[in-house]
C-alpha positions in Angstrom: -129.8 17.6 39.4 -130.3 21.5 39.3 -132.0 22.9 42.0 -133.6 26.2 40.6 -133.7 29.2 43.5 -134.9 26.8 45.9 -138.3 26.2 44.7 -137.6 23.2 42.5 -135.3 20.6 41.1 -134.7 19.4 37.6 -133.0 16.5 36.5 -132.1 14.6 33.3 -134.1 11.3 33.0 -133.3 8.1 31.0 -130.6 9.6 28.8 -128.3 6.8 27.8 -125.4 5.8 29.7 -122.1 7.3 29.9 -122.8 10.8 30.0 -120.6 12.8 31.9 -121.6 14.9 35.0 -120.4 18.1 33.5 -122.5 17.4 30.6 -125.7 16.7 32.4 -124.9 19.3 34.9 -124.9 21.4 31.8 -127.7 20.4 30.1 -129.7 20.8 33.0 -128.7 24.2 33.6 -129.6 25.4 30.0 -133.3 23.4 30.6 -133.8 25.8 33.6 -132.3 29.1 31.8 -134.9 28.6 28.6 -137.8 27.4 30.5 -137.5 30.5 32.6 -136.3 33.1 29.8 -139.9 31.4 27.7 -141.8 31.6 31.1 -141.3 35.3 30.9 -138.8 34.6 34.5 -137.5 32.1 36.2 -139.4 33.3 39.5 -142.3 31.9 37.3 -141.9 28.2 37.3 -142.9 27.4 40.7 -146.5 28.8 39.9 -146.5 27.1 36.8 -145.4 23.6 37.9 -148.2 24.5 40.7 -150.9 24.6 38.6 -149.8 22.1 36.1 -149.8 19.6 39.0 -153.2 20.7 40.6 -154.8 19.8 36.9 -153.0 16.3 36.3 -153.9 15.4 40.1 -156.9 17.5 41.5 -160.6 18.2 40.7 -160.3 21.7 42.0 -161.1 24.0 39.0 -158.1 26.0 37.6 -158.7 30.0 36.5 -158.1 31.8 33.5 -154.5 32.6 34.9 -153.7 28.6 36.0 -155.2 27.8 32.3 -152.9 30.1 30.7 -149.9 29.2 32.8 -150.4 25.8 31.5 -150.6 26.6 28.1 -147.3 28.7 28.9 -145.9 25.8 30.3 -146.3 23.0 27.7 -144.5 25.0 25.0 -141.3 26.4 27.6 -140.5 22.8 28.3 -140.8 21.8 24.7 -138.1 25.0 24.0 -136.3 24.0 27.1 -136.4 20.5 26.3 -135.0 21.3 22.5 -132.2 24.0 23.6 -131.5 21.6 26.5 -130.3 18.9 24.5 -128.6 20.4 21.3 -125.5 19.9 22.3 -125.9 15.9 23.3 -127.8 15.1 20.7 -131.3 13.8 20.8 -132.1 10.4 22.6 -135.7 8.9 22.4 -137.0 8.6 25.8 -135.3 10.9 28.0 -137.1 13.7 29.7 -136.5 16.6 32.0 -138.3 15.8 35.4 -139.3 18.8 37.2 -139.8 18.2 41.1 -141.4 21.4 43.3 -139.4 21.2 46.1 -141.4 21.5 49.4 -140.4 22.8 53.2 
């Protein structure tokens, strides 16, 4: 798990077994970096996890910012996803799961 400034945690799901910490550790390290570095800052991911999650789970309408925060957010964690795991090498299945962390 990598928590990210407090506002969130990210962790490598159902990659296969026998990974190493260090490696994990890594590649969720590099997830963060690129999803923030394609967010335009890593400050940004908390608002975009935000509204990403108040449009899978709410009826509340979104805004033209929310809407484009989303759009923003579907390709960084494609980026993040593919710079993430080009060291390990690609297993079918596994995912980053982003958690807002809350206080």
């Amino acid at each position: 798990m990598h928590a990210v400034d407090a506002i969130c945690t990210v962790t490598l799901r159902d990659y296969p077994e026998g990974l190493p910490a260090q490696a994990r550790h890594a590649a969720e390290a590099i997830y963060v970096k690129e999803l923030g570095r394609t967010l335009g800052a890593v400050s940004r991911i908390g608002p975009a996890l935000d509204a990403v999650v108040a449009l899978e789970f709410t009826n509340a309408p979104i805004s033209d910012e929310e809407l484009a925060l989303i759009r923003q957010w579907d390709y960084a964690a494609m980026a993040a996803r593919q710079a993430a795991l080009q060291y390990l090498g690609e297993a079918r299945g596994c995912h980053f799961d982003v958690q807002r962390l809350h206080f």
